[in-house]
N, C-alpha and C positions, 0 to 999 in steps of 0.2 A: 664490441659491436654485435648487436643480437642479430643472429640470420630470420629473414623472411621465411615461415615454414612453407615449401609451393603449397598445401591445401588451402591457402590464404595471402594471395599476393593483393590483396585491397590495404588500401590505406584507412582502414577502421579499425579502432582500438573496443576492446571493453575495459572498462574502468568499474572496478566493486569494491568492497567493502566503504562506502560513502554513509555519512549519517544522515538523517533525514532532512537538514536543515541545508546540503549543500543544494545549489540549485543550479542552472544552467552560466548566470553570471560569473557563479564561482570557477569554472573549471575551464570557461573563457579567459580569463582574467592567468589564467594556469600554461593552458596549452598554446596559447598565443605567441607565447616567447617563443616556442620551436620551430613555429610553423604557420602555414596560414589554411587554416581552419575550413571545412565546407559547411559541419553544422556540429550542434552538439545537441542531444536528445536523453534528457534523464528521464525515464520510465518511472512511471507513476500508477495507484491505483485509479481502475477505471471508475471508479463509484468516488472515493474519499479524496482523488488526485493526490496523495502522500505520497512522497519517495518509495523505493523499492530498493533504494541503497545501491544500484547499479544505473550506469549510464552509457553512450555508445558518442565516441567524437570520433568527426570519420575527418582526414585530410586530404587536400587536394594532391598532393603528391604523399609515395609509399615512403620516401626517405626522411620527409618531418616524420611520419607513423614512427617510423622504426628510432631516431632521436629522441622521439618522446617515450617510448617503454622503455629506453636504454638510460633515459638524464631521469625521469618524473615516475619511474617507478618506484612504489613505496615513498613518496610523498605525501609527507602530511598536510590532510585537506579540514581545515577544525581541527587539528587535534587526533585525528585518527589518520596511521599511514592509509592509504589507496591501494588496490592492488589491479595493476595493469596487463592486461594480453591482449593477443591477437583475438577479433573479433572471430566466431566461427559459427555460422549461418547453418551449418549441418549439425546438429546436436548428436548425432550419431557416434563422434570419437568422443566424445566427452561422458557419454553414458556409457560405451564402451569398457572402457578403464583399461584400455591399451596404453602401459604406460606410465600409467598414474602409481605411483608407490603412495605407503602412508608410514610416517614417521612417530614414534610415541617414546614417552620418557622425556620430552625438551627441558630443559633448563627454562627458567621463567624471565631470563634474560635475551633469548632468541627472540626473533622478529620474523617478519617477512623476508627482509633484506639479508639479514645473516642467516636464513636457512636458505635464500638462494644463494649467496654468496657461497656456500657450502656445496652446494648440490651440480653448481653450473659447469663443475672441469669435466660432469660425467657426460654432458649431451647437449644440445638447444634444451632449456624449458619454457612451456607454453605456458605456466600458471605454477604458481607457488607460491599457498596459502597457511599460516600458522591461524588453530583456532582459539578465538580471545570470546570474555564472557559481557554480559551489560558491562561491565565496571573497565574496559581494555586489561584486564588483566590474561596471560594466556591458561591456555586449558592443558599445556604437556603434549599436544601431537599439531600434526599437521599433516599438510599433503603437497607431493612436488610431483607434477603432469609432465612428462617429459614427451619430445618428436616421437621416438621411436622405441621402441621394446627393448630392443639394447642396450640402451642407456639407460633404462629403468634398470633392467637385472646387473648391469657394471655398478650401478648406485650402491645396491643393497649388496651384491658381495665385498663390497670395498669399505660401508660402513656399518653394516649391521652389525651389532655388538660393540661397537668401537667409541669411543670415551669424546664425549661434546662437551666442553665446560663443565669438567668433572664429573659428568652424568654420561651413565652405560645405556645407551639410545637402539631399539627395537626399529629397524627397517625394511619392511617387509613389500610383498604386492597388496593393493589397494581391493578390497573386497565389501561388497553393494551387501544392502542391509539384510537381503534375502538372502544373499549367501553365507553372511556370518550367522543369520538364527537359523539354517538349514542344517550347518557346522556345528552350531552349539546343540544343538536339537539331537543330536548323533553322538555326542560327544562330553556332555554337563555330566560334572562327578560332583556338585555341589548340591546338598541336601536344609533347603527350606523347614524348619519345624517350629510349628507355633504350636499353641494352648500349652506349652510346658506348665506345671506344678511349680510353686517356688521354691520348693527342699529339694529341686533337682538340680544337680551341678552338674559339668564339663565333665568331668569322670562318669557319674553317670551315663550319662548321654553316650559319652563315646565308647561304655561296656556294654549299651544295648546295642550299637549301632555296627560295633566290632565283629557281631554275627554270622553278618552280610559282606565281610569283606576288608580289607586294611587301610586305616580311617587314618588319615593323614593328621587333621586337625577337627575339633569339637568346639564350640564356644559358645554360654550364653548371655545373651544381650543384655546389661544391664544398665541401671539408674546412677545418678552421680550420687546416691546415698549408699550404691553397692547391692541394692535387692533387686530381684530378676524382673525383666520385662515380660516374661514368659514366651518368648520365642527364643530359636537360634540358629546355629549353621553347624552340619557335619559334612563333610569333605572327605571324601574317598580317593583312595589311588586310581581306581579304576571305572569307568560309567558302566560294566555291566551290574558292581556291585551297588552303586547308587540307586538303578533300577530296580535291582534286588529289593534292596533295604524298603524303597518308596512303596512298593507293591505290596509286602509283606507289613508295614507298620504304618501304616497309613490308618487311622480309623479304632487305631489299638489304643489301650490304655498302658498306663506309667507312671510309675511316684507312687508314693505312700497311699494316697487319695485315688487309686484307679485312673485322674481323666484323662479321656479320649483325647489323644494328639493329631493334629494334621500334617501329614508330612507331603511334599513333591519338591518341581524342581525349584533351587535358588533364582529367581527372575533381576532384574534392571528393572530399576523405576518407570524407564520408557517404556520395557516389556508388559509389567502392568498396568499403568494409564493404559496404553494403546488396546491391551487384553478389556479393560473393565470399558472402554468405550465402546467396543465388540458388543458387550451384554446389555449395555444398556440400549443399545441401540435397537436389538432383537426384544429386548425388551418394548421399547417405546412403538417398534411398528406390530408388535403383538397386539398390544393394546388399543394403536389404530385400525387393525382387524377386527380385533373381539368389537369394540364400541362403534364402530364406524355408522355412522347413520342413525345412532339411537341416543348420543350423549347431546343435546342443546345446552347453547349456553344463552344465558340470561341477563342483562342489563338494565340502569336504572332502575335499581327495588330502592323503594324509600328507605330511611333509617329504622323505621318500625315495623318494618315487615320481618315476620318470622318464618323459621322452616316448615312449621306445622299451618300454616297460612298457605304458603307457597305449595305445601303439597294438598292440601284443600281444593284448592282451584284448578288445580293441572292433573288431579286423578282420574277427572272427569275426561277424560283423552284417552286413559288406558295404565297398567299396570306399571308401576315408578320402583325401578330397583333400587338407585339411589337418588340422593337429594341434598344438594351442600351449599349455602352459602357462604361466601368466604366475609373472614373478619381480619382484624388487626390483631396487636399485639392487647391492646385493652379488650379485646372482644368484642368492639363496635363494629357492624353492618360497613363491608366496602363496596356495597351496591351492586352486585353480581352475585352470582353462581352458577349452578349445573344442576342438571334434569335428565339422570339417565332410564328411559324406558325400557321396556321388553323389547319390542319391536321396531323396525322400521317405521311401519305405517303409522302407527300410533303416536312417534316421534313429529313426522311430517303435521299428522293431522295438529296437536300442539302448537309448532307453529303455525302453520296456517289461520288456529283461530286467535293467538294471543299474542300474536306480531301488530304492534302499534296499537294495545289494548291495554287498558290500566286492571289492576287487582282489584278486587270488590273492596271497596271501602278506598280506594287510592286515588289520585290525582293524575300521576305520573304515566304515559304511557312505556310499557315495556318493550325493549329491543330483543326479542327471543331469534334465535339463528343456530343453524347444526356448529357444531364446535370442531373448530379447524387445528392442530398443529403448528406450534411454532414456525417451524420450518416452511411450511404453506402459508401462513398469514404473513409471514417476511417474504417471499417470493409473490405476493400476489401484491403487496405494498408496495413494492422496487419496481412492477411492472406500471401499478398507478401515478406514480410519481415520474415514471419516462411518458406514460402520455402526457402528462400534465406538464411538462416541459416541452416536449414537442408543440401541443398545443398553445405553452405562450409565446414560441417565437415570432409568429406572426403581429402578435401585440406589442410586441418589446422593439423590436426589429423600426416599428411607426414610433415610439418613443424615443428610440435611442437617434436616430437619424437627425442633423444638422438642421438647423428651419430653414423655410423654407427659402431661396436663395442666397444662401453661403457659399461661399467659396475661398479658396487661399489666395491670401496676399498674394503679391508678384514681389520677387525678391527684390528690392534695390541693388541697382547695378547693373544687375543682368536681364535682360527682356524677356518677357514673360514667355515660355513656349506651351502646348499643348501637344501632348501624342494622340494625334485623331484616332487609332486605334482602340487607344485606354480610353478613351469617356463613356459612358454611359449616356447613348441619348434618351431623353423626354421626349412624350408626345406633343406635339403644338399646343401653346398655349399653358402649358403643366410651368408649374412655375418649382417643381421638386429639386432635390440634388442632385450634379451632375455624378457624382461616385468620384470621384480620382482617384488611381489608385497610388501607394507609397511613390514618389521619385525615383528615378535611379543615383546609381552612386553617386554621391560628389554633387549632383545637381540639386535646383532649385527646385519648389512647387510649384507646380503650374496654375496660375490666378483663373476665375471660372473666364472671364473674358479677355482677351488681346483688349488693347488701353483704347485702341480706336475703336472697337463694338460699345467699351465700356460709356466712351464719353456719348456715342450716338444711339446708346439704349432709351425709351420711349419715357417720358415721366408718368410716374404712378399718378392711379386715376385718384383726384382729389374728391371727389363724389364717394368711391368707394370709404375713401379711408374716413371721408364728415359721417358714415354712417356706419362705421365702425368705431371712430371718436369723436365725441361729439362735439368736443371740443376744438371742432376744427383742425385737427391734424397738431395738437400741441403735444409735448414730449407725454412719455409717463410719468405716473406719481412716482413721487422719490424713493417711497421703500420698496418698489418695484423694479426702478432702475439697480438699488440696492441688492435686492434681492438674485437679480441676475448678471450682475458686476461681477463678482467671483467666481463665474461659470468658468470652463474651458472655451474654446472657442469653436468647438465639437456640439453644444450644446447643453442643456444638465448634463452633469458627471455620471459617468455608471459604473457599478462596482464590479468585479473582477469576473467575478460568477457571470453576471449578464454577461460580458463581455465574452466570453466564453463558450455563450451558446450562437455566435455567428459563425460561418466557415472563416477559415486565414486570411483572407484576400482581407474580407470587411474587417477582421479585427486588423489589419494594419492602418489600413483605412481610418478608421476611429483614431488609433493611437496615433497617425502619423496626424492627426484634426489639433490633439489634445497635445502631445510634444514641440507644434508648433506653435501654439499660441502663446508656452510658459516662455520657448526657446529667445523668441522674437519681444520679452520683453529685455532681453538685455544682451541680445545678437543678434539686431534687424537687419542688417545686412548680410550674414552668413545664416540665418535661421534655416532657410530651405535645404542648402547643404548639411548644415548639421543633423538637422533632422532625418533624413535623408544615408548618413551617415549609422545612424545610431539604431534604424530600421534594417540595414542593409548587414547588421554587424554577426546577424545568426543569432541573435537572442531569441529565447522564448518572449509569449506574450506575459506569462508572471514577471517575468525581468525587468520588462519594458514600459508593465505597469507600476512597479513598484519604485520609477524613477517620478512618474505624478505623487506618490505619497510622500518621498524623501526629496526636499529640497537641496538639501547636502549635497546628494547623493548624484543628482541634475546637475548641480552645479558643476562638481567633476569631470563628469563628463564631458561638459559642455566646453571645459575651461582643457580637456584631454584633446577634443575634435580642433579647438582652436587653432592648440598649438601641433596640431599634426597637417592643418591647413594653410599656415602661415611656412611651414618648410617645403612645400609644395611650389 
């Protein structure tokens, strides 16, 4: 039985490594056997709403919590174990690394479960994770977070070096990226050498490199045909002589041929991506300095416009450093380019006169504008697109809503009630939707009228309706009835997005509109309760839309609530 750490006596769990496809259904559908549930919240991105592979179920009591990390830890959810802790609101111990060892050399047979299974005689552990690649295959290390300091350093003197499924396993303290390239930084005896000559060998290399110190190992990189790549690796005993050697042959020549070698230190792949991302970047804002204000870019040019056209027209502004129209791979006009000036002023002036003006001999008016950065033109687009959202909720909001007086059935059997609280009134006379909001547990919907309003409500005015049909108030034409026959009883259907952009309340609202009118064709007498039911169960609004797409899937349910209704 796992102890409650006191930094965390809630009954919230976190749940990670999840693939992108589990959702909140899924992990209902999981933790329910233990316990009974408050919510379950999978975290998503705020733009793309994709998984983030992590989610948080929090419990109404600590003792389902602590059942569930003890039975459902390392449960496979799809196909990929889960990895379960105590939820921790202070990020502070987790950054820390109080605690945290790192394990390497694993056997590719270890898990989650069997490196905790391992680790757990030494202390509580909060987190213990083995790392796997896209494919679940693991990577050879992992990390086990243990309560307290103690139990970390009891860990590592009792298995460090010590034989796991025939593999001699390295167990050490856990140390942040900073401090390991701080480490190495201080400490690298590993010698980086490209432009090698191809008549140079390993002897070679490590008679020149012997100079500077005692060269452990030499080696040059070669082709599956056995001729050199022209780079390699020398390896010293010691990092003063590494320095040494780097200093002194660095820029020097070698081999029969004299050429200049580059020698420094051996990097990680990661270390150079992240090194060459450094320079481009100083790179790219260089170049938004130097040009800033003087480079315009240009739109709609015909397909027969040339450079020496384009620079014809636009010299008349002022001195043109460069001048590019871009093309394809056949070398056809892709109807842009750039106009970079001397100046500022002379840039402005340009556009000013040749923004929504065609080229002498052309048709087309051209779109000239200062030329923005990637990075600027995507952040100024993501900001247009939240107004432009903001902006249609008000339109959507009048579309999506019920016509005009609708309201829910009254359940059969049980007499319709209303919570005067929850309605939404109308102004006199308004003949709009009352709002109702979801039911409570167990119960029915509440109809818009009690049955004696409903029977003593006033008859529609016949005048109004002869002059909106003219027909004298006869039914609609049939492919119209048609047409609105397969609706929800919500109104037209909306898709998940729209739906999306109401607060909570209205999106239950909707879904409990559209849940009830599928539920109530083939459980009209339990439809309010079920429905009701199935709002009330902590789903998300994905989950609970995705039971209108999958009739299957409805039906389960529907046929779950029954018989959890009938034991009642």
């Amino acid at each position: 039985m796992s102890v409650v750490p006191k930094a965390h006596p809630s009954a919230s769990l976190y749940v990670g490594d999840l693939l992108p496809t589990v959702a909140e259904a899924n992990l209902f559908e999981i933790f329910s056997n233990v316990g009974h549930i408050a919510s379950i919240r999978v975290c998503r991105d705020n733009l793309t709403k994709r998984s983030l592979g992590y989610a948080y179920v929090n419990f109404h009591q600590v003792a389902d919590a602590e059942r569930a990390l003890d039975t459902l830890n390392n449960t496979n959810i799809k196909g990929r174990p889960c990895r379960i802790m105590w939820c921790q609101r202070d990020p502070s111990m987790r950054k820390s690394g109080v605690g945290n060892i790192f394990i390497k050399n694993l056997d590719q047979s270890i898990g989650h479960k069997e490196l905790y299974d391992t680790f757990s005689m030494f202390g509580n552990i909060l987190s213990c994770k083995v790392a796997f690649d896209e494919n679940g295959h693991s990577k050879g290390f992992g990390f086990v977070h243990f309560e307290s300091p103690e139990s970390a350093n009891r860990a590592i003197q009792m298995v460090n070096d010590k034989i796991l499924k025939n593999r001699k396993v390295y167990v050490g303290k856990f140390e942040s990226k900073k401090e390991r390239h701080k480490q190495m930084e201080s400490s690298w005896t590993n010698v980086f050498v490209k432009d090698v000559d191809n008549d140079i060998s390993e002897k070679d290399l490590s008679n020149t490199f012997s100079k500077y110190g005692y060269v452990t190992s030499a080696v040059i990189m070669r082709k599956e045909d056995g001729t050199s790549k022209g780079f390699g690796f020398v390896n010293f005993q010691h990092h003063e002589d590494a320095v040494k050697a780097v200093e002194s042959l660095h820029g020097s020549s070698l081999g029969r041929n004299q050429k200049i070698i580059w020698c420094g230190r051996a990097q990680k792949k990661t270390e150079r991506e992240a090194e060459l991302q450094r320079r481009f970047k100083l790179i790219r804002m260089e170049r938004i300095t130097k040009f800033g204000g003087i480079n315009l870019y240009i739109k709609n040019l015909e397909d027969d416009v040339t450079e020496d056209q384009l620079k014809k027209d636009f010299s008349a502004f002022g001195k043109i450093r460069s001048l590019k129209i871009m093309t394809d791979e056949k070398g056809n006009s892709r109807g842009f380019g750039f106009i970079c000036f001397d100046t500022p002023e002379e840039a402005q002036h340009a556009m000013a006169e040749m923004n929504n003006r065609p080229l002498q001999g052309s048709t087309k008016p051209l779109y000239v504008a200062l030329h923005e950065p990637y990075d600027i033109r995507r952040q100024k687009l993501a900001q247009e697109q939240l107004q432009r959202k903001q902006n249609m909720r008000p339109n959507m909001l009048q579309a999506v809503y019920p016509p005009p007086g609708y309201g829910f059935p009254p359940s059969t059997g049980s007499p319709p009630f209303v919570y005067p609280s929850q309605i939404v009134r109308q102004p006199p006379g308004s003949r709009g939707w009352t709002g109702y909001p979801p039911p409570p547990h167990g119960g029915p919907y509440p109809s818009q009228q009690p049955p004696s309003q409903q029977s003593q409500a006033p008859a529609p005015n016949r005048s109004r309706q002869n002059r909106n049909n003219p027909a004298g108030g006869a039914q609609r034409p049939k492919a119209q009835a048609q047409r609105r026959g397969n609706a929800p009883p919500g109104g037209e259907p909306v898709s998940l997005e729209q739906l999306l952009y109401f607060p909570p309340e209205q999106q239950k609202i909707l879904m409990g509109e559209k849940l009830y009118g599928l539920i109530s064709k083939t459980q009209a007498e339990k439809a309010g309760k079920i429905t009701g039911m199935l709002l009330d169960s902590g789903w998300g609004i994905e989950e609970l839309y995705s039971l209108l797409e999958s009739e299957e899937k409805l039906n389960q349910k529907i046929e779950e609530a029954v018989n959890l209704l009938n034991k009642q």
